[in-house]
N, C-alpha and C positions, 0 to 999 in steps of 0.2 A: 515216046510214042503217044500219039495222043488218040480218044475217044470221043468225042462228038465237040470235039474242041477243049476238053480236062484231061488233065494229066491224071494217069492209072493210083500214083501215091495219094491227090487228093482225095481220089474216090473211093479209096481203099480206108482212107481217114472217117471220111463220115461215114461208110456204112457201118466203122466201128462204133461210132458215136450213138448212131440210132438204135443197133443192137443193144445198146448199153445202156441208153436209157428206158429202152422194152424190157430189158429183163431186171435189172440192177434199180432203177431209181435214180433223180439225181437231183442235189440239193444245191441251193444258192450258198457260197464259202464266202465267211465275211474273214477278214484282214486277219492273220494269227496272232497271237500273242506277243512276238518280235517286231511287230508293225507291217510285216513285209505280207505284202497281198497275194492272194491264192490266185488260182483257177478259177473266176465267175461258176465253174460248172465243173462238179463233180463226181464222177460215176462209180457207182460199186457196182462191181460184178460178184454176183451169188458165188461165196465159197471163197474169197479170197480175201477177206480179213473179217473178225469177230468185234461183232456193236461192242462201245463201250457198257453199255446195262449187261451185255450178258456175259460181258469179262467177271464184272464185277458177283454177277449171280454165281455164276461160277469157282472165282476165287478162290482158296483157303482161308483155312483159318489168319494168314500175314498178308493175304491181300495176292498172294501166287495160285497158279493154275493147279495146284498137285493136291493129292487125299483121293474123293471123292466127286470132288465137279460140286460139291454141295456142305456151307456152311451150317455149324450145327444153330437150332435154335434157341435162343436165349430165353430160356425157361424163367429166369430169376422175376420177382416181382417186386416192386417195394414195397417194405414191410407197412401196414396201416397203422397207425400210433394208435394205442387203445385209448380212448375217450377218459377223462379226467372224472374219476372216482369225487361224488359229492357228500354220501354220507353210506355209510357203512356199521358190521357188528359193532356195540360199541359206544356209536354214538347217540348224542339225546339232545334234546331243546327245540325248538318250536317248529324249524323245518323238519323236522322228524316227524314231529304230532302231524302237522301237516302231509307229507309223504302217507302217513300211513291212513287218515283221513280219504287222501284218494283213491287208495286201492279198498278201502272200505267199499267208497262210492261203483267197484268195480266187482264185488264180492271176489275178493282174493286176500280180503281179510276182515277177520271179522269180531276183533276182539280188540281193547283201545277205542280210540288212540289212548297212547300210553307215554309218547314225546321219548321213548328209550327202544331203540335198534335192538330188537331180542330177534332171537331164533324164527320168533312165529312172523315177525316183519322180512326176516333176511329170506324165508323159504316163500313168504307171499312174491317177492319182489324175483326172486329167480324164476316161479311159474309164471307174472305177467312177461319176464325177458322171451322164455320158451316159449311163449304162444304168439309172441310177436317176432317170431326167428334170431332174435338177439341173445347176446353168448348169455348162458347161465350163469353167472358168477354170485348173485345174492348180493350186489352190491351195488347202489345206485349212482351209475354214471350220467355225464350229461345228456347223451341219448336217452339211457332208460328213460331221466327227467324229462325230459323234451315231448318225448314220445307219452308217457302217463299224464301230461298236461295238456298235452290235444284232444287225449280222452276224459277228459274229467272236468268240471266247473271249479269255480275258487268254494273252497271249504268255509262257510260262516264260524261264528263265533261256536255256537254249539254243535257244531261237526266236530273241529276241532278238539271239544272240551265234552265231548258226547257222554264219559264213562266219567267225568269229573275230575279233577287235578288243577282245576284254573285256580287261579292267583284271587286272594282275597279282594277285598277293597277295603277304602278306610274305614273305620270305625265308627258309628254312630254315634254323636256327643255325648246319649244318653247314656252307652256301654258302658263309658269308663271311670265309673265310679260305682264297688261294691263288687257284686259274684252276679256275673250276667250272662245268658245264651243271650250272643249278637249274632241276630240273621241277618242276611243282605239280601234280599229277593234279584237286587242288579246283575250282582256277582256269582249270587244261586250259591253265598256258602253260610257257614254258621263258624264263629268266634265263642271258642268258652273261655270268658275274661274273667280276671279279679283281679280289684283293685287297679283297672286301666292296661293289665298284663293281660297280652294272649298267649295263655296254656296250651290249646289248641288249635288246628280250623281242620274243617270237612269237608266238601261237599252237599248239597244237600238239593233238593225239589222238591216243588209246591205244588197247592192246586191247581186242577184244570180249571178251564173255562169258565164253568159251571158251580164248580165248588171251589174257591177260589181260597187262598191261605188269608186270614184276616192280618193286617199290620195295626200296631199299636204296640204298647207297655205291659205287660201281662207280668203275671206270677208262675211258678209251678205250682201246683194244687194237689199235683195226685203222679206218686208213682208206678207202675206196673210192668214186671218184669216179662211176664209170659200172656202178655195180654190178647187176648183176639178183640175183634169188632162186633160189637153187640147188632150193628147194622147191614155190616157188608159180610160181616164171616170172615175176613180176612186175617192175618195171623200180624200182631202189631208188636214184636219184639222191644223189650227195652223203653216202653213208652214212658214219656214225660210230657202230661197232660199241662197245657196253660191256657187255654182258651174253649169249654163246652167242652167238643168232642174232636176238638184240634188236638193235637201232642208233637214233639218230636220222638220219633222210632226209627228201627232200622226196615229197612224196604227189599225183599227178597228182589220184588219186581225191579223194582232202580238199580238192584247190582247185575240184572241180566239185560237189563235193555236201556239204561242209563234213561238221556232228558227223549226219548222215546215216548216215555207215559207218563204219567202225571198221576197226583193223588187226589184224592177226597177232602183236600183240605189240609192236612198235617203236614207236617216238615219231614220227608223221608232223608232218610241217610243211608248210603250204601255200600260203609266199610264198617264190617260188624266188629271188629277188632275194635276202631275207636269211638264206636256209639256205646260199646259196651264199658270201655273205659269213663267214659262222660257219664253214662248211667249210674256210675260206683261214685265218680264225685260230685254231682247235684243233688241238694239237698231240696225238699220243700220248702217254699217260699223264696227262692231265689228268683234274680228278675230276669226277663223277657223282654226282647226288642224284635219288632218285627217291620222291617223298615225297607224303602224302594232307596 
């Protein structure tokens, strides 16, 4: 039977088609996986098979339809490698002095440098980690490092050496021969020599600006154990006079604030343990080297 000249099966064909593409969607099919070519046009009709994405949302845990319609989430994280430990309780030597020179610069310590990992450096270095949200451990990682180095300048020579501890220097030719205090103004220490041997070395600081420590070959002259300042008041422990109203003494002030302040002139020293020892062995008349 025909209708305006088509047959009823043709038209029954396309009005499926239009249906199908109004309600369904339909996508251009490229060639399958076999080689063998589709359908140019493709229709899904609503409700009669499941997208691949939402097979897959759905899935199980083996990639099947069953449980819950819903994979659980993979909670696991991978684990962060803790950052490489650089110095810790324990250790000592010049990045240490250094390290702790910067948290100086930071007031989070305040005592040193010392160039030895103590207690009062391991508990500085865990309050800078806490304030900067990094784990507390007390123990200087390359983060901590990284991170206290963004805050801080390079440490000069006497940051570094602030409380005293630096390494001598050579001897003055004149030291070594006889029983000599060799000072080195360069190095900021004093050599007690005999006969070309150093006995000991100290630490030590000079005058300010102002009052500036004389250089030259002196003698000792005069000793005085419990001596004050006839000028300033000031309390001159242990002195050994070799120059006017110069001496070497021990210096309350230089063992609380190291190369901080400066003196009036005289050689301070500010380990009373061994200005007291050098005190018992310099005799009067022994010599004096005061030298750059």
């Amino acid at each position: 039977m025909r209708i305006g000249g088509t047959r009823r099966p043709a038209l029954v064909a396309a009005a499926a088609v239009a249906l199908g593409a109004l309600y369904g969607g339909c996508t251009v099919q490229a060639p399958g996986s076999d080689g063998r070519d589709r359908s140019p046009v493709h229709i899904d009709v609503p409700g009669t098979r499941t997208p691949s994405a939402h097979r897959s949302a759905t899935a199980g845990p083996s990639g099947g339809g069953g449980g819950t319609g819903r994979s659980a989430p993979d909670t696991s994280a991978p684990a962060v490698p803790a950052a490489p430990v650089l110095w810790s309780p324990g250790d000592s030597g010049r990045d240490v002095r250094e390290l702790q020179a910067r948290l100086r610069q930071l007031d989070w310590l305040f005592d040193g440098p010392t160039g030895t990992y103590d207690d009062l450096t391991e508990k500085a270095v865990s309050g800078f980690q806490g304030k900067r949200g990094l784990p507390r451990t007390g123990r200087t990682d390359t983060v901590t490092w990284q991170r206290l180095r963004a805050m801080t300048h390079e440490p000069g020579q006497w940051e570094l050496y602030l409380m005293g501890g630096q390494p001598a220097g050579a001897p003055d030719p004149r030291c070594l021969t006889g029983r000599v205090l060799c000072i080195d103004k360069t190095s900021r220490t004093l050599r007690w020599m005999i006969d070309g041997r150093t006995v000991s070395t100290m630490a030590v600081r000079f005058g300010a600006q102002y009052t500036p420590t004389r250089e030259g070959v002196f003698q000792v002259y005069w000793k005085s154990r419990h001596h004050v300042s006839t000028i300033y008041h000031s309390p001159m422990p242990y002195a050994m006079f070799f120059s006017g109203g110069q001496a070497v003494h021990y210096s309350y002030d230089f063992a609380a604030r190291g190369y901080a302040g400066g003196s009036h002139g005289c050689v301070n020293v500010r380990d009373e343990a061994a200005v007291s020892r050098l005190f018992a062995e310099v005799r009067v008349g022994d010599k004096v080297v005061v030298y750059w």
